[in-house]
C-alpha positions as CSV (number, residue, x, y, z in Angstrom):
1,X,-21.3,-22.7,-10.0
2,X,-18.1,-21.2,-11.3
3,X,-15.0,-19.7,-9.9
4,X,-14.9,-16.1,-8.6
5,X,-12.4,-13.5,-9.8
6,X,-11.5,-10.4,-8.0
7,X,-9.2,-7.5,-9.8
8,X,-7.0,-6.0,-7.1
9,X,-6.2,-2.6,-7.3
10,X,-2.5,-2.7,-6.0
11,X,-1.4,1.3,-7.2
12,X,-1.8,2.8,-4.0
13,X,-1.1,-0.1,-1.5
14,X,0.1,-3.8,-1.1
15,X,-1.7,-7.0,-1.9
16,X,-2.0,-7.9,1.8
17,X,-3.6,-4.5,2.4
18,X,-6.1,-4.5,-0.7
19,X,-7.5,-8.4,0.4
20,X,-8.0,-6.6,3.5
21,X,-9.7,-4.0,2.1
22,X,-12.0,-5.9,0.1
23,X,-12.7,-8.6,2.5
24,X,-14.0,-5.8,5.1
25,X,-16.0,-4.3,2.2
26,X,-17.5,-6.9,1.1
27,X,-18.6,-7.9,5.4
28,X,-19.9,-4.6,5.0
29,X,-22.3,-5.7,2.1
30,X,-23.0,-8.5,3.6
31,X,-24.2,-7.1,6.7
32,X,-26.3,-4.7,5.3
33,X,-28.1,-6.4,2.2
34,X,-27.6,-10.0,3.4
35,X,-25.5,-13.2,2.5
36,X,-25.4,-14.3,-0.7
37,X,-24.0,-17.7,-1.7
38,X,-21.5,-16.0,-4.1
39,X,-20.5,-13.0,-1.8
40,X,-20.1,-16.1,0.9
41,X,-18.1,-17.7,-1.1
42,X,-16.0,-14.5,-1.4
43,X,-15.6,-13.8,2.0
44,X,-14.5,-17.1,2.5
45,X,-11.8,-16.9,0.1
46,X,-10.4,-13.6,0.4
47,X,-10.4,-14.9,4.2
48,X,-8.4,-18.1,3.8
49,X,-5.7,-16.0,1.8
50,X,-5.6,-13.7,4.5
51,X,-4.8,-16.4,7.4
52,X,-2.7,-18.6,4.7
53,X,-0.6,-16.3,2.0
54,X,2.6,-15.5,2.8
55,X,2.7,-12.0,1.9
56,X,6.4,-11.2,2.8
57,X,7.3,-13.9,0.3
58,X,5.0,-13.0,-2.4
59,X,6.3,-9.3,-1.9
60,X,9.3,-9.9,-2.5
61,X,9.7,-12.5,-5.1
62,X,7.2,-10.6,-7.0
63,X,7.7,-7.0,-6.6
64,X,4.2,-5.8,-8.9
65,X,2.7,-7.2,-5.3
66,X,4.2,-4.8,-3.3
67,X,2.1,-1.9,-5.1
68,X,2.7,0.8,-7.4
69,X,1.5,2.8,-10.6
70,X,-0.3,0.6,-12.5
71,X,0.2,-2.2,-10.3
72,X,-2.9,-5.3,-10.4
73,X,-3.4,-8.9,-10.3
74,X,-6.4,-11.3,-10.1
75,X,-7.0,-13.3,-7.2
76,X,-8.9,-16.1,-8.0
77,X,-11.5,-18.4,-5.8
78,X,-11.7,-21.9,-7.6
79,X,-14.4,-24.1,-6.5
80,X,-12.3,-26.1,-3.9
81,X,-12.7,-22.3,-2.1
82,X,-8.6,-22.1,-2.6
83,X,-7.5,-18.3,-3.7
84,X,-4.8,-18.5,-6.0
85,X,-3.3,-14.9,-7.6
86,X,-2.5,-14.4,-11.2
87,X,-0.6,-11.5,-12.2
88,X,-0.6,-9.6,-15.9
89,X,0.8,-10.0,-18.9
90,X,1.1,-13.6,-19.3
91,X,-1.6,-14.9,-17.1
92,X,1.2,-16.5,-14.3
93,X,-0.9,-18.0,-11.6
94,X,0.9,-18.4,-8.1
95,X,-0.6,-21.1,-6.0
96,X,-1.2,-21.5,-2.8
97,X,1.4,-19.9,-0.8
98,X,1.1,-20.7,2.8
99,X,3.2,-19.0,5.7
């Protein structure tokens, strides 16, 4: 098993709003073609970040999170099932942030 990594897209919203987005996208999939262990694993992640990121904080101390042109970062699932986010151009991971 290996760690799951999920681009999001932050050029037309936040990151709070595109982990929202994803994680009710991917409910969706799983509701209609069934659980897999990976997409579980997803939905598991994406939802601990959404009950345990401060997104005010990440917002503003970095501002590519608060969306934009261009704007992206990684979020990334380890193993443990923690979501950590790693932004571009220099691969800076930001751990844990909880509110």
């Amino acid at each position: 098993m290996k760690g799951i990594k999920i681009k999001l897209d932050l050029q037309e919203h936040c990151i709070q709003t595109e982990i929202k987005n994803i994680y009710n996208h991917r409910i969706s999939v799983a509701l209609k073609q069934g659980l897999t262990d990976e997409l579980e694993r997803e939905i598991e992640g994406l939802k601990t970040a959404l009950e345990t990121f401060d997104f005010g904080k990440l917002r503003s101390h970095h501002r590519q999170l608060a969306g934009g042109a261009n704007q992206w970062a990684i979020l990334k699932i380890g193993l443990n099932g923690v979501p950590k986010i790693e932004l571009p151009g220099g691969g800076h991971t930001l751990r844990h942030e909880t509110r």
